[in-house]
C-alpha positions in Angstrom: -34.8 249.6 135.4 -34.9 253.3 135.7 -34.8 255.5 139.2 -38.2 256.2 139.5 -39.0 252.8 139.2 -37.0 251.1 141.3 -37.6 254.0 143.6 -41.4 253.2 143.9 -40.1 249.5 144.4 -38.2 250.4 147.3 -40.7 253.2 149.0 -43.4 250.8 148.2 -42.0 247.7 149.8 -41.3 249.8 153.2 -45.0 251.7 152.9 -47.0 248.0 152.3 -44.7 246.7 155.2 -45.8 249.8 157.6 -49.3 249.4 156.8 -49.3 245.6 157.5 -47.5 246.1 160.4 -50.1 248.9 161.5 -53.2 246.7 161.4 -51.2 243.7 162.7 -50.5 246.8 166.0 -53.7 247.2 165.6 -55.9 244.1 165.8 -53.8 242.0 168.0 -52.2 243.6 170.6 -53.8 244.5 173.7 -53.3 246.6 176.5 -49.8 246.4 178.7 -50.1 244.5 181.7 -48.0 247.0 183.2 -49.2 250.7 182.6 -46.3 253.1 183.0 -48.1 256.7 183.1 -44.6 257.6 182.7 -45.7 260.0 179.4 -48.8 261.9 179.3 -51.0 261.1 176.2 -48.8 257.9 175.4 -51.1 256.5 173.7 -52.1 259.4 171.2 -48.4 260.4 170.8 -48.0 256.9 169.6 -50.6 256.9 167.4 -49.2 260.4 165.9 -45.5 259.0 165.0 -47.0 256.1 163.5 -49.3 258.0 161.1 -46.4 260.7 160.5 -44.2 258.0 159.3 -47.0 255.9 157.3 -47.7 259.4 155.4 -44.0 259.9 154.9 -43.7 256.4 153.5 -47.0 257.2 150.9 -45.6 260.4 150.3 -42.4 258.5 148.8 -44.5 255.9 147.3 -47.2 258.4 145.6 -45.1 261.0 144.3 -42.8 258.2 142.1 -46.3 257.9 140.4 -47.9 259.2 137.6 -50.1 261.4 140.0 -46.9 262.7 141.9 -48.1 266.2 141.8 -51.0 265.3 144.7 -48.7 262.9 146.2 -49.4 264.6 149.7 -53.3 264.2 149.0 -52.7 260.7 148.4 -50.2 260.2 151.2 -53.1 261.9 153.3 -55.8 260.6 152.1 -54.8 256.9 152.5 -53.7 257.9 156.1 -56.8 259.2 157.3 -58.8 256.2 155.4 -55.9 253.3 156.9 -56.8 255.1 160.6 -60.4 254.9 159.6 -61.0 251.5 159.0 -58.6 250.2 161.7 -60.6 252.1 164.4 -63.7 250.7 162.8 -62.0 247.0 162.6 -61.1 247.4 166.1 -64.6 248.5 167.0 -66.3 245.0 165.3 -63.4 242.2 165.4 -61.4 243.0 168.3 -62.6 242.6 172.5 -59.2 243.9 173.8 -59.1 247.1 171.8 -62.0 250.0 171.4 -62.5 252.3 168.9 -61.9 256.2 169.8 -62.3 259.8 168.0 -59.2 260.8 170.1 -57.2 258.2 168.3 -58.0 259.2 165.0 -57.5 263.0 165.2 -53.9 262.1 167.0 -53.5 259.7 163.2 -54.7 263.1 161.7 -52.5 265.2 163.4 -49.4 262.7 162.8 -49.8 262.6 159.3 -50.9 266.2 158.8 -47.2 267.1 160.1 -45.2 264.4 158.8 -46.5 265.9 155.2 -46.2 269.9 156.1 -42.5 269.3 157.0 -41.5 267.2 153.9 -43.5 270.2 152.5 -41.2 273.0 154.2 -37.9 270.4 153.3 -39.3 270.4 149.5 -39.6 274.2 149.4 -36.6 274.8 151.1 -34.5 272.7 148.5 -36.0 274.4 145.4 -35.1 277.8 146.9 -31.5 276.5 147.8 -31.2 275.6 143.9 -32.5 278.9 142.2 
């Protein structure tokens, strides 16, 4: 087995694993009994870090494919679509959980950085090599 391949193996095994995990988040669990109020916007800068690491994760997947010159699209695109339907699923099968705008801009926002910094890292590496 070459590199790439066992390299989409590996980045594909953690990004199906963080996407499970992210609808299991998702659909089952409910509010805290205890609300700290400790952080302001907990809840949206939650949403954000998961997102930013489920777009790292595709961007690792997608670009060990044969499309790996869009692999950010693709990393973003699934993002956006994951936070999509979840909010949606929430919406219909859960009673615990609602659906909200502000929860899918802060999946937006988390993914849209995630993949501008492995952007800037990328960039930065090909100039360090020239």
């Amino acid at each position: 087995m070459d590199l790439k391949a066992r390299n989409l193996i590996i980045w594909a095994g953690f990004y199906l694993v963080w996407i499970l995990l992210l609808i299991w988040m998702s659909l089952t669990s409910t509010q805290s009994p205890v609300q700290t109020d400790l952080i302001a916007y907990e809840d949206k800068i939650s949403h954000a870090l998961a997102y930013a690491v489920l777009a790292f994760l595709g961007e690792r997947t997608w670009r060990n494919l044969p499309m790996a010159r869009r692999a950010w699209l693709w990393s973003l695109f699934v993002a956006l679509f994951i936070g999509a339907a979840l909010e949606i699923a929430q919406m219909t099968f859960t009673r615990a959980r609602t659906a909200e705008w502000g929860d899918l801009i802060a999946d937006g926002v988390g993914a849209g950085l995630a993949l501008a910094l492995v952007g800037w890292r990328s960039k930065k590496r090909r100039q360090s090599l020239q």
